[in-house]
TIPA-718338 format. One record per residue (C-alpha): residue in three letters; x negated, y negated, z. Coordinates in nm, 3 decimals. Each point is the difference from the previous one (the first is absolute). Layout:
% TIPA-718338
{'ALA', {X, Y, Z}},
...
//
This chain:
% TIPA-718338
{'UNK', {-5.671, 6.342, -12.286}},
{'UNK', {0.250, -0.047, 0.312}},
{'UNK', {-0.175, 0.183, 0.293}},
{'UNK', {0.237, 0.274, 0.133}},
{'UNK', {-0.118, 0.070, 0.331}},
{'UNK', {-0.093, -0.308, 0.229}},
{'UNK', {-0.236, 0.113, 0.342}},
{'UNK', {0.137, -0.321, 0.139}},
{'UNK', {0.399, 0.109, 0.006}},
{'UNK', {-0.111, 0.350, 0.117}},
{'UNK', {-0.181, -0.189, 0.263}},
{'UNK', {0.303, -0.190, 0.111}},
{'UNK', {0.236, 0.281, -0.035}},
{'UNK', {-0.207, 0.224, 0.248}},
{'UNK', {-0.016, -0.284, 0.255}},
{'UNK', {0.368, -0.052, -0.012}},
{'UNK', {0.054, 0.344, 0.050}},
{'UNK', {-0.253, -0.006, 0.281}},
{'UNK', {0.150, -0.315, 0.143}},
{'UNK', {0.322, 0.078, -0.010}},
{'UNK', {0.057, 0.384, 0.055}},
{'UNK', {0.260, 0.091, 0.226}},
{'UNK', {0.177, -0.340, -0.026}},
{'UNK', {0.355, -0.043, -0.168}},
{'UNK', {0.261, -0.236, -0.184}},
{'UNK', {0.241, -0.137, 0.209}},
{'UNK', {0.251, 0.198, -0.092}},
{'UNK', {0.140, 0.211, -0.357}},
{'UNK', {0.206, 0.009, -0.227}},
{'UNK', {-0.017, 0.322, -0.255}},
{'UNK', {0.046, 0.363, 0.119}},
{'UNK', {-0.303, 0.152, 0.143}},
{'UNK', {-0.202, 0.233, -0.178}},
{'UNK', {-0.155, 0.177, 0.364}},
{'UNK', {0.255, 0.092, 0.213}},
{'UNK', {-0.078, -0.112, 0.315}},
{'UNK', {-0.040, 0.213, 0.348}},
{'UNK', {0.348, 0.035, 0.178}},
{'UNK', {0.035, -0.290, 0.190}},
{'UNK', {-0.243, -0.182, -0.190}},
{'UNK', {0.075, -0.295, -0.256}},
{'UNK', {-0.169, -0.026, -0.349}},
{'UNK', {-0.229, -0.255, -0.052}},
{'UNK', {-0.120, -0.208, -0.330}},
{'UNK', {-0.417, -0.040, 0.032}},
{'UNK', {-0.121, -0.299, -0.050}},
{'UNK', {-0.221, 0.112, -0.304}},
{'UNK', {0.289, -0.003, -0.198}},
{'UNK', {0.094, -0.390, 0.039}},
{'UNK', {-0.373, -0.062, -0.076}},
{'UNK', {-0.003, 0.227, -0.331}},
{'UNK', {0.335, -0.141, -0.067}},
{'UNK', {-0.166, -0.374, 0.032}},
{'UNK', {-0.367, 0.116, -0.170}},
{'UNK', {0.202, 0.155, -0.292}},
{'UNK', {0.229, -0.340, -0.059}},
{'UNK', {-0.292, -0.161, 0.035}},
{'UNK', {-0.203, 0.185, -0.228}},
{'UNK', {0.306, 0.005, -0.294}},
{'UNK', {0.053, -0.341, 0.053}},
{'UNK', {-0.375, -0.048, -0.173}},
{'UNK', {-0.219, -0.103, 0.270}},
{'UNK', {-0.383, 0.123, 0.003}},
{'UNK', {-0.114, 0.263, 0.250}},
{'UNK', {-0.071, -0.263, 0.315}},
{'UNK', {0.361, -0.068, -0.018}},
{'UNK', {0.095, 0.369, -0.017}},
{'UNK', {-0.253, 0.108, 0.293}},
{'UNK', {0.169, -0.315, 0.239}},
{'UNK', {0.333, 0.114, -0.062}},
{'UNK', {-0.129, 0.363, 0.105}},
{'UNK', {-0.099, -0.167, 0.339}},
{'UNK', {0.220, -0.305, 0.023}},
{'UNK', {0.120, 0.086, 0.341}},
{'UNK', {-0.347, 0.131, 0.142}},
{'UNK', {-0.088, -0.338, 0.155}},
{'UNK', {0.370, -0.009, 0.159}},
{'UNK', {0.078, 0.304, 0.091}},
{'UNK', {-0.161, 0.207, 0.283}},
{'UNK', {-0.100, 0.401, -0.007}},
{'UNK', {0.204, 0.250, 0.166}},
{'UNK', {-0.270, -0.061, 0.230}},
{'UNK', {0.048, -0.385, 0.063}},
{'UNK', {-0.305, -0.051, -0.184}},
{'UNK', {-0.073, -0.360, -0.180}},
{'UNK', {-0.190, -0.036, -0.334}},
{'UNK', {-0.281, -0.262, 0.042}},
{'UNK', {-0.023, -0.218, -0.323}},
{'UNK', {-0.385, 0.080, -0.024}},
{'UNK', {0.087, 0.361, 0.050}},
{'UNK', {0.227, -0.046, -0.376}},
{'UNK', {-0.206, -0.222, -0.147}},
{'UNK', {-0.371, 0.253, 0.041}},
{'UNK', {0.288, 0.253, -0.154}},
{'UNK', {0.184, -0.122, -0.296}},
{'UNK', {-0.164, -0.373, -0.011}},
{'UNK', {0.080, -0.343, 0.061}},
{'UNK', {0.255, -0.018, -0.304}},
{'UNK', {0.209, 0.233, 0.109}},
{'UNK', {-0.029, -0.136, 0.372}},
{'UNK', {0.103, -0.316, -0.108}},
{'UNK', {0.323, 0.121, -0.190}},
{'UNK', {0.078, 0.215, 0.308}},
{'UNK', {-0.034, -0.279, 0.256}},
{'UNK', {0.226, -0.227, -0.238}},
{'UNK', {0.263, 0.233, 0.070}},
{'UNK', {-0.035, 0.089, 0.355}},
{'UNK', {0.195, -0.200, 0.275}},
{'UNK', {-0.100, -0.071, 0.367}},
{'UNK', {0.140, 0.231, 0.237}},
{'UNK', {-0.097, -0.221, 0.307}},
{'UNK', {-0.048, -0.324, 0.118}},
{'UNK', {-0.376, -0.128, 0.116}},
{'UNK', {0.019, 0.121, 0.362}},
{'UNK', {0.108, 0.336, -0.131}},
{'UNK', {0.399, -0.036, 0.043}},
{'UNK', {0.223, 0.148, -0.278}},
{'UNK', {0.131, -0.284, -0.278}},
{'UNK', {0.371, -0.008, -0.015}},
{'UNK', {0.121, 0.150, -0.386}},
{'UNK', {0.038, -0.303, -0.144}},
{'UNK', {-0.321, -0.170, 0.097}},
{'UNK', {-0.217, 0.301, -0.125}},
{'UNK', {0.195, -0.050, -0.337}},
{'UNK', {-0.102, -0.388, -0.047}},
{'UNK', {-0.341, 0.117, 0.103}},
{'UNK', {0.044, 0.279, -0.338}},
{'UNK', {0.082, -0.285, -0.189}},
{'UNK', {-0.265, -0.227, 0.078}},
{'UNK', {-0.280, 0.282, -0.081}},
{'UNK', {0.189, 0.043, -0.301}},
{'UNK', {0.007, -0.322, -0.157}},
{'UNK', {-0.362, -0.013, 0.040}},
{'UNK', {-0.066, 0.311, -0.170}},
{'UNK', {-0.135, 0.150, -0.320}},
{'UNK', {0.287, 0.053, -0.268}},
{'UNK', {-0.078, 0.394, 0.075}},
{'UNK', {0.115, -0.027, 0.348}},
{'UNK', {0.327, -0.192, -0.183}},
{'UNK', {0.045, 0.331, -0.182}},
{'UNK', {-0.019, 0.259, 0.326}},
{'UNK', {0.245, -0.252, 0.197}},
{'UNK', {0.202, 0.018, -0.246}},
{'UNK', {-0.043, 0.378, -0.030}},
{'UNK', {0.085, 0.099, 0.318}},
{'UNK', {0.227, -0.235, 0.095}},
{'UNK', {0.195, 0.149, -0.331}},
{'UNK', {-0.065, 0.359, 0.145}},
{'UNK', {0.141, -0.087, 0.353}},
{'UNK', {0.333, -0.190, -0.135}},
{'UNK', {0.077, 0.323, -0.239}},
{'UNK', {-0.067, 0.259, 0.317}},
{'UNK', {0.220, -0.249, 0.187}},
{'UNK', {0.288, -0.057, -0.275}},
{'UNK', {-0.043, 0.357, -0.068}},
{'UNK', {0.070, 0.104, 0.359}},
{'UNK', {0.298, -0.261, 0.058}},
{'UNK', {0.181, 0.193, -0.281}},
{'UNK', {-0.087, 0.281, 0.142}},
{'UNK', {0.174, -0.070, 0.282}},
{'UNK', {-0.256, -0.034, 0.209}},
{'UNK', {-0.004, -0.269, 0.277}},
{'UNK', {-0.359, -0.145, 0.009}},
{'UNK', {0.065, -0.273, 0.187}},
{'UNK', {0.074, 0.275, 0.332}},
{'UNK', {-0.228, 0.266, 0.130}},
{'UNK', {0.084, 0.370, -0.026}},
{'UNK', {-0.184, 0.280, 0.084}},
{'UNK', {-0.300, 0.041, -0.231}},
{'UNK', {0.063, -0.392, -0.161}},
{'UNK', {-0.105, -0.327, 0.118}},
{'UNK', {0.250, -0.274, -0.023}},
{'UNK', {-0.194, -0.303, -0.248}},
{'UNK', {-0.105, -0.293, 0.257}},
{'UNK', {0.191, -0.239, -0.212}},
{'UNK', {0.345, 0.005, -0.110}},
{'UNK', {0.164, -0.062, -0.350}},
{'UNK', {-0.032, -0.394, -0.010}},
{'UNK', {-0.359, -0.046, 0.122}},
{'UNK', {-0.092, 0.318, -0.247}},
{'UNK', {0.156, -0.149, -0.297}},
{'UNK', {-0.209, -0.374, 0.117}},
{'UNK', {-0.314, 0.185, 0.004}},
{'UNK', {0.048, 0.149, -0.329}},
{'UNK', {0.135, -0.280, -0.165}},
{'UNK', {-0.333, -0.227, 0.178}},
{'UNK', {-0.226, 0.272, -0.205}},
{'UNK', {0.133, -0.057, -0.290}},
{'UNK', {-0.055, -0.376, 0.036}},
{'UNK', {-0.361, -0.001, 0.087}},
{'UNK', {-0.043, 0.225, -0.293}},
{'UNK', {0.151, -0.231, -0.251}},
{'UNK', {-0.326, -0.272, 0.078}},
{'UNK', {-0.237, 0.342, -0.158}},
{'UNK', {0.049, -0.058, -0.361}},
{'UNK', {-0.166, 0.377, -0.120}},
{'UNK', {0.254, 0.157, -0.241}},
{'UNK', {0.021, 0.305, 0.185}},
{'UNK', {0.146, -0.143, 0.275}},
{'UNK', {0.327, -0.020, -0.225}},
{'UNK', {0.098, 0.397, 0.000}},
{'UNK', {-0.052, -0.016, 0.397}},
{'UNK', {0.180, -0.286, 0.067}},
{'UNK', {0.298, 0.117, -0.270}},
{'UNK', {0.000, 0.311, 0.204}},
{'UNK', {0.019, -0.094, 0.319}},
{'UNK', {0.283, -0.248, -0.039}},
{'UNK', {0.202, 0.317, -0.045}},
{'UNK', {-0.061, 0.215, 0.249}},
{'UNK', {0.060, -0.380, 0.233}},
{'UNK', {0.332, 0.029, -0.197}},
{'UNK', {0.080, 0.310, 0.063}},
{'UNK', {-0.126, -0.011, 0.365}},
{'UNK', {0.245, -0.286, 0.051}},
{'UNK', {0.292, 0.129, -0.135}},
{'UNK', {-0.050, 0.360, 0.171}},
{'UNK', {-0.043, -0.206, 0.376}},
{'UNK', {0.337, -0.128, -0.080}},
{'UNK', {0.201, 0.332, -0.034}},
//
């Protein structure tokens, strides 16, 4: 009998709503369902990227480790509201060293040794690296979220939307079109040494939302 409720993914799902409250996408896309204060600018949370990823994930047939990383994929990267950093111990004693291990094969280096900030493109061969030494679940949560960010992205192009220049309430990306399209396309190819059949969907998938995130930079 398939076990309908997992403690573990509720664990995970309240820590990256702890984790991350307050904090948002870069910028959006789709028509706002709060109207913001006058003045103010509406805001996606960044729940929904990690629901978006967990849920890919979790359709894409991968066991309930899988699913909880994706929930907190960006936990290790990403500070609080607060500036706060997650120690690894402090995820492991919560959602165990599986899921630790997935999340740090998907979590690049924001700095340098002597605690300066890593230029874009070095923090994305560090990604890579962890990657290729990863479990075939942290395969599938790259690939998830890297899927999730290039349809936000494609969606927003054709929306108009410049994301490559800040505007009141948006972040402009920290890359632009060419080095975006590298990084995806350098996912992809790590995941092609993982030989797991569910890769396939992910990978199918994401190669169209590159597509169409290509052809929308062009317009």
């Amino acid at each position: 009998m398939t076990e309908v409720f997992s403690p573990l993914v509720e664990r995970a799902i309240e820590t990256a709503a702890e984790w991350h409250d307050g904090t948002f996408r870069k910028s959006r896309w789709s028509e706002p369902v709060v109207v913001p204060p006058e003045g103010g600018a509406s805001q996606v949370p960044a729940m929904a990227h990690l629901a978006a990823v967990a849920l890919t994930v979790q359709r894409a047939g991968w066991g309930d480790e899988a699913v909880a990383a994706a929930f907190v994929h960006d936990a290790r990267e990403d500070a609080t509201r607060s500036r706060q950093r997650l120690a690894r111990e402090t995820l492991a004693a919560r959602l165990g060293e599986t899921v630790t291990a997935i999340v740090e094969a998907v979590s690049e280096p924001k700095t340098d040794d002597m605690g300066e900030p890593l230029p874009w493109r070095a923090r994305k061969e560090a990604y890579l690296g962890h990657l290729a030494d990863g479990l075939p679940d942290a395969v599938a949560v790259s690939l998830a979220d890297k899927l999730h960010n290039a349809y936000a992205m494609a969606s927003a192009l054709e929306a108009g939307i410049d994301i490559f220049s800040p505007a009141p309430g948006r972040r402009a990306l920290s890359a632009g079109p060419e080095d975006q399209r590298w990084f995806f396309e350098a996912v992809l190819e790590v995941s092609e040494r993982f030989e797991d059949p569910r890769l396939s969907a992910l990978r199918a998938r994401l190669r169209v939302e590159v597509e169409r995130f290509v052809q929308a930079a062009r317009r």
